[in-house]
N, C-alpha and C positions, 0 to 999 in steps of 0.2 A: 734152892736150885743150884746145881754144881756149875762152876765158873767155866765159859765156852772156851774151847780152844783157842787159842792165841793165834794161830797159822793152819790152813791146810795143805797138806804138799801131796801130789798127786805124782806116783813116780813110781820103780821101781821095787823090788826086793833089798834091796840093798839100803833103803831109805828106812823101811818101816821095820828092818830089823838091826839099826843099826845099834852101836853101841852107846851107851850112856841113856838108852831110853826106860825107863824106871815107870813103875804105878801102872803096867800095861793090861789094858781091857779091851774086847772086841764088842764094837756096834752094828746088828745089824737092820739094817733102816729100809724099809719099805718106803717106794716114790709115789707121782702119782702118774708117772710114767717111767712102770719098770723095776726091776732090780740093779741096783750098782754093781761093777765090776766082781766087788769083793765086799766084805764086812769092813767096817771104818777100824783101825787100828787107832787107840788114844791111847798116848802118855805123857811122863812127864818128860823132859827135856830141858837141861838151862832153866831149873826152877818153873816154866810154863807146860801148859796142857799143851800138846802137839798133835794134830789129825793125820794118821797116815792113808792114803786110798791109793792100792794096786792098780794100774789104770787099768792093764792086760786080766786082771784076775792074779792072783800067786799060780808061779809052775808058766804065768805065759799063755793062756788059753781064749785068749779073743785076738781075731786082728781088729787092726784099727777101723775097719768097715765097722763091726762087729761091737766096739765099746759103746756101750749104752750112756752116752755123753751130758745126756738130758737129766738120767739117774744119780749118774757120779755127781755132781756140780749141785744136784736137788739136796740131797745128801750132806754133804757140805755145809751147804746153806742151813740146813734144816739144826744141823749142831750151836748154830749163833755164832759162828766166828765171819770176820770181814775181810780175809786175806787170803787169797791161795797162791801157792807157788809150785809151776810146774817145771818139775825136771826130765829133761827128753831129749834121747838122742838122737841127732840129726847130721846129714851131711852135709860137706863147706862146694860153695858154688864161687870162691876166692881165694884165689892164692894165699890172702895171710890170715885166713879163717882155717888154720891148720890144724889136722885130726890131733887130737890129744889138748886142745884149748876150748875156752869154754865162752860163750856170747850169750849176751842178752840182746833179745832182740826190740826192736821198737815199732815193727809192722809187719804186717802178715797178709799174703793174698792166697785166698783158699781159692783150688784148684778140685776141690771135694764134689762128686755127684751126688751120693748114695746114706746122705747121712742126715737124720733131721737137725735143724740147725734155730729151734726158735722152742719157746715154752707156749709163745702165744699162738693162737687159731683159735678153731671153734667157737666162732660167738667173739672171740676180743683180738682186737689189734696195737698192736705195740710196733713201736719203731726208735730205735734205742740207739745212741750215734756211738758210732764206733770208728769216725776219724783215726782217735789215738788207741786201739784194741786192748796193748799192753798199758797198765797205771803207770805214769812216770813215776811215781815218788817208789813203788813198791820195788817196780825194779833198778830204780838208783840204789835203794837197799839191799837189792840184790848182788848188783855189782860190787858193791863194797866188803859185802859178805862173800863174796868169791874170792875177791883180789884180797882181801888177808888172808887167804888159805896158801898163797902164792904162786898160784893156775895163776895159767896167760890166760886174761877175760876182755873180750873184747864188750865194747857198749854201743848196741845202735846195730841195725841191719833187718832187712825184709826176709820173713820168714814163709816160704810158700809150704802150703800142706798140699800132699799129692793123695789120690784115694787109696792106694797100697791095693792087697798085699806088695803086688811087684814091686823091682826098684827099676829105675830110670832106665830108659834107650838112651845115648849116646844123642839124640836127633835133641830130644827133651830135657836131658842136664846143657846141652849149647843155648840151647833155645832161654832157660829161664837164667843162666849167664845173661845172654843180650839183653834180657829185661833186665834186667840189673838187681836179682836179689842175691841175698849172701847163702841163707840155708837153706836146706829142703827137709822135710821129713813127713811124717804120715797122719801127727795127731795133734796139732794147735789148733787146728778149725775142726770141729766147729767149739771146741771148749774155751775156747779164748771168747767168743762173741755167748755164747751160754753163762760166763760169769757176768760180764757184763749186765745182762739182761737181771741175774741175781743179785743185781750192785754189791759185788764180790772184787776189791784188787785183785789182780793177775798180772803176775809177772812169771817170765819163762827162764829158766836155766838151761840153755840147750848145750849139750856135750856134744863139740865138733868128731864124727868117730872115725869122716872116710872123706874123699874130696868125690863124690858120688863117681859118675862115671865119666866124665870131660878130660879129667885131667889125663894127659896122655904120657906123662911118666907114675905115675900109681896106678896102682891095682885096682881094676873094680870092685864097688863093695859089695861086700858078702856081711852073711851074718854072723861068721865068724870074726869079721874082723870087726865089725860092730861093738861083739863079746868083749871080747879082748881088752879094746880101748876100752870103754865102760867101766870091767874091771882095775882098768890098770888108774883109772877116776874117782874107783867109790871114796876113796878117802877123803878129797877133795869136795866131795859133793856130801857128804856126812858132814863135814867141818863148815860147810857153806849155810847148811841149813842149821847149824849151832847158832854160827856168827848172826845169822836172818833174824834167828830166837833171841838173840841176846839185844837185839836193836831196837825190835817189836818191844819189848816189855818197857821201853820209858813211853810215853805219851805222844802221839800220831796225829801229827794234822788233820782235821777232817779232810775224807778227800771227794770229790764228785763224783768219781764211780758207784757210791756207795750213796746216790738220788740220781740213780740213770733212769730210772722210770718216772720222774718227775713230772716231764713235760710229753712223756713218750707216747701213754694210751691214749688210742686218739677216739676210740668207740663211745656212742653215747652212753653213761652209764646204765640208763632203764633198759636197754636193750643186750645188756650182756645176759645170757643165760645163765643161771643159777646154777647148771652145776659145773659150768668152765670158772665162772666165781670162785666156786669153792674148791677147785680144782687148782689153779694159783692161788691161795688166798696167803699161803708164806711168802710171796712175792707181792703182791698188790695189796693187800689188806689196809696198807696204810695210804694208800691213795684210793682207792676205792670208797 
């Protein structure tokens, strides 16, 4: 059996065709709900297996309503690796969370209607704590791998996901200011609580690209200027996920994300139907 991927990063163009990626092969993995974005991208990297996944599709071709969230993250899981990290761009709701810097976030309030957000139903219930959404240890690793790239990285801050496509009214970037979080953008929820559920680390790389629409000396964002920044990042965010890879590969605390289903299913077990069973059974098989 070939040795599972080391890290999943779920991100961009720019990730899964970056430079230094060696031994490259495409997987494409059937869920049991759904097709993923894109085909899994595997290679080597920093001596380790590396999983790439398009969130959008390559070319761009899903909004965020649209990403098949349940799929991607199944996907993932189904490879054997116990880490993913996402990198996503998002705008600053704080003055010193400035476009062109980079945060890791440590909370997230989903603001999402239209998106399924569980593996479980049908026959089983699950309830899976998600106090802490991001892994501290993964995204302390994260932070350290940024901040040796020499990006401004900030550590800590409430990331709200908005349904998209749109971006913000003026009423709505003041509004989630007074609540007091830092970012905004379109796609952390529901995949931050879908790892979770796959006791999967998750930690986020969010690239500051615009200060959304509040701020009244900058430009509203657009998705040009989105671009832009992005671009003017890949290198940064290329070298982040080396430094991730090169961290990963000594030996990792166990961590509790990875028995979030432990105490979770709370269904009697003779009463689960047979084919929701077998339906999660990459997920529950060991508690079951």
């Amino acid at each position: 059996m070939s040795v599972p991927p080391i890290l999943g990063v779920i991100g961009g163009s720019g990730l899964y065709a970056m430079p230094g990626l060696t031994e490259v092969e495409e997987r494409v993995i059937a869920t049991p709900f759904g097709d993923p974005s894109d085909p899994i991208v595997i290679g080597t990297l920093a001596g380790q297996r590396v999983a790439f996944l398009a969130r959008h599709g390559r070319g761009h071709r899903l909004t965020p309503t649209e990403v098949n969230y349940r799929a991607n993250i199944w996907a993932l899981k189904s490879l054997g690796l116990r880490q993913v990290v996402a990198v996503s761009a998002c705008g600053s709701l704080r003055e010193d969370y400035a476009p062109g810097h980079i945060a890791i976030p440590d909370q997230v309030y989903d603001r999402t209607t239209l998106r399924a957000r569980s593996f479980f139903g049908e026959g089983l219930v699950g309830h899976v704590s998600v106090a802490d959404p991001f892994c501290p240890h993964l995204s302390e690793l994260a932070h350290a791998a940024v901040a040796d790239t020499g990006a401004t990285v900030h550590q800590g801050g409430t990331f709200v996901t908005i349904e998209g496509p749109r971006f913000s009214t003026r009423a709505e970037s003041r509004a989630y200011r007074q609540l007091g979080f830092s970012l905004i953008g379109m796609t952390t929820s529901p995949e931050v609580f879908l790892a979770r559920e796959a006791e999967l680390c998750y930690a986020c790389i969010a690239h500051v690209t615009d200060y959304d629409v509040w701020h009244t000396s900058a430009e509203p964002v657009t998705v040009e200027m989105v671009i832009r920044t992005l671009n003017a990042n890949t290198d940064h965010a290329q070298q982040a996920i080396v430094n991730l890879v090169g961290r990963l590969a000594t030996p990792q605390p166990e961590c509790s994300c990875q028995h979030a289903l432990k105490d979770a299913l709370m269904t009697a077990r003779d009463r689960i139907p047979a084919a929701t069973r077998e339906r999660v059974a990459l997920l529950t098989s060991k508690y079951l």
